[in-house]
C-alpha positions in Angstrom: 0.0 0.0 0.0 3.1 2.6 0.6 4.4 1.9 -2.8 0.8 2.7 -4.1 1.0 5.9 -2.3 4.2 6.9 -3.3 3.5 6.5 -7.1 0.3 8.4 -6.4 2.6 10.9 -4.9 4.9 11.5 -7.3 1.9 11.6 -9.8 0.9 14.2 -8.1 3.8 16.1 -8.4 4.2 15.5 -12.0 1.2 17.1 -12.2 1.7 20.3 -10.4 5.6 21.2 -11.5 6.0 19.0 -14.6 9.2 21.0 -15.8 12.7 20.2 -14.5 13.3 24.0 -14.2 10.0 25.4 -12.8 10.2 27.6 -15.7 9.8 28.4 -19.7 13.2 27.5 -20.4 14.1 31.3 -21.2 13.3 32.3 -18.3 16.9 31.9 -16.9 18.2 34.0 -20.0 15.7 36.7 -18.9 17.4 40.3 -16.9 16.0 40.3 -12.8 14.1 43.0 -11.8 13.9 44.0 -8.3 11.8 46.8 -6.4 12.1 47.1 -2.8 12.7 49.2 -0.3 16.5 48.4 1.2 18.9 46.3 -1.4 21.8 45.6 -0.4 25.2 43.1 -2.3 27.9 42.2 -1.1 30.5 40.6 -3.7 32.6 38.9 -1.2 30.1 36.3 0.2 28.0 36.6 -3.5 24.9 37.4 -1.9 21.7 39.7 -2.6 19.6 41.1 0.4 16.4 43.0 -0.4 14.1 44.0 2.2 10.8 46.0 2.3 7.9 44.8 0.3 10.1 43.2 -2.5 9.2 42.7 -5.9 11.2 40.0 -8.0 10.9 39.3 -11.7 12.5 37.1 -14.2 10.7 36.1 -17.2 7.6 34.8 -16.1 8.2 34.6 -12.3 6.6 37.0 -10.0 7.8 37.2 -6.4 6.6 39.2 -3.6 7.7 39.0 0.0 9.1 41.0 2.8 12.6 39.8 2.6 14.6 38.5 -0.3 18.1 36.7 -0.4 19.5 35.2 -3.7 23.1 33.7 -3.2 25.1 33.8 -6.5 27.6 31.2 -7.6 30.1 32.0 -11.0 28.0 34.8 -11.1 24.6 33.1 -11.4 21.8 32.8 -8.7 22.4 29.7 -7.2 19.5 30.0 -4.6 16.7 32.1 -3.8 14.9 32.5 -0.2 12.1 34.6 0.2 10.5 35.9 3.6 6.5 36.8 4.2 3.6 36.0 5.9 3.2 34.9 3.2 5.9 35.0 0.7 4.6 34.6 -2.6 5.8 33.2 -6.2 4.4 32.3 -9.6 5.6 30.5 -12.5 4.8 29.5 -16.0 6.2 25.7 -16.5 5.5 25.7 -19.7 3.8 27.5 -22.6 1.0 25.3 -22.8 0.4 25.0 -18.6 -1.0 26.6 -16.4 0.6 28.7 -14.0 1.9 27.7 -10.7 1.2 29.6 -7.5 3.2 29.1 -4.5 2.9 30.2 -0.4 4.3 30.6 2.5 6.2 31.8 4.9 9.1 30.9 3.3 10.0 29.7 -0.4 13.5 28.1 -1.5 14.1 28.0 -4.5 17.4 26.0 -5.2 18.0 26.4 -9.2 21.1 23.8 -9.4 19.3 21.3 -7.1 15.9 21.4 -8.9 13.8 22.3 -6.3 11.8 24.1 -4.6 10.7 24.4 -0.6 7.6 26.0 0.5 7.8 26.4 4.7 5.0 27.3 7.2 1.5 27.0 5.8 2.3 26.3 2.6 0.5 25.6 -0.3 1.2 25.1 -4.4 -1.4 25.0 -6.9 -1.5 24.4 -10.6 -4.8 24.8 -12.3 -7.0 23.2 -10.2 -4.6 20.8 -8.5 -3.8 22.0 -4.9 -1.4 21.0 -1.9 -1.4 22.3 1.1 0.8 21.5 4.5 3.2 23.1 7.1 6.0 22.3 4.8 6.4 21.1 0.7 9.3 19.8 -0.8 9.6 19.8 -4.4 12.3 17.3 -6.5 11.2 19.5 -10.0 11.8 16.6 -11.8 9.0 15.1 -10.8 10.8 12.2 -9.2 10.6 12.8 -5.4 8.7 15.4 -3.4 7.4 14.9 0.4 4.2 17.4 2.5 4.0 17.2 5.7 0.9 17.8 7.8 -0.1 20.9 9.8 -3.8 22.5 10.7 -5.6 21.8 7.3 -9.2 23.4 6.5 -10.2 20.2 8.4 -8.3 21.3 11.5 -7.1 17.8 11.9 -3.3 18.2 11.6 -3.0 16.6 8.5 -1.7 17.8 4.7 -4.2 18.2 2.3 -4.2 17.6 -1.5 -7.1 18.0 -4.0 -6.3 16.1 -7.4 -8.2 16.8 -10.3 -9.6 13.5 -12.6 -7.7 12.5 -15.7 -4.3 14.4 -14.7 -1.8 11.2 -14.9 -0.9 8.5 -17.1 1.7 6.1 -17.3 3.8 7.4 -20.2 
């Protein structure tokens, strides 16, 4: 039965972040813009600190939070941590998706890892498939991803997922 569950898991996840990246694939080519109210960089630790109702765009993502970090590595972002109650992101996968929405109180986004963590009453939603939990893990590959439990609608302490029909098949 935990096998069964697992498949249906990673299914699931298929379904929500089908793209390896998270993102068109020219998205990473695409200039950041930032508006905030404090920015601050500091070329000796490669790291990017805005605070103050930040706004973050590349291509299509759209990120809006308190407090921003992006760590840069060869002079790429390498990782990006967001702050807000709730932080906010959304994402085109793909041209012919739907868009992805992502909340919490904190987002990591880890671009040479593939994934993405959504912390403290976090949810991700694609169209009309939905997660919800006090933490998400994402493998964007589509290959592994975990939710853990917290006070759902249902106030029982447990995650919560709402899958539409005919979203999965085994090719």
């Amino acid at each position: 039965m935990q096998i069964t569950n697992l498949n249906l898991f990673s299914l699931i996840t298929l379904s929500l972040l089908t793209s390896a990246s998270l993102a068109l694939e020219s998205d990473r080519d695409q200039p950041i813009k930032v508006k905030a109210e404090n920015g601050q960089y500091n070329n000796l630790t490669g790291e990017m600190l805005y605070q103050g109702n930040v706004e973050f765009w590349q291509g299509s993502m759209y990120l809006k939070a308190d407090k921003v970090i992006v760590q840069f590595y060869d002079g790429k972002a390498s990782e990006l941590f967001a702050f807000g109650e709730p932080a906010y992101m959304e994402q085109l996968p793909e041209e012919s998706e739907d868009m992805m929405f992502a909340e919490g109180n904190r987002i990591e986004y880890r671009m040479a890892e593939a994934d993405i963590v959504v912390k403290g009453a976090a949810k991700i939603s694609q169209g009309e498939n939905q997660m919800s939990g006090a933490q998400i893990i994402y493998s964007l590959d589509g290959n592994q991803g975990e939710v853990t439990g917290s006070a759902s609608e249902s106030g029982d302490g447990r995650m919560e997922m709402i899958i539409q029909p005919g979203q999965f098949t085994n090719e």
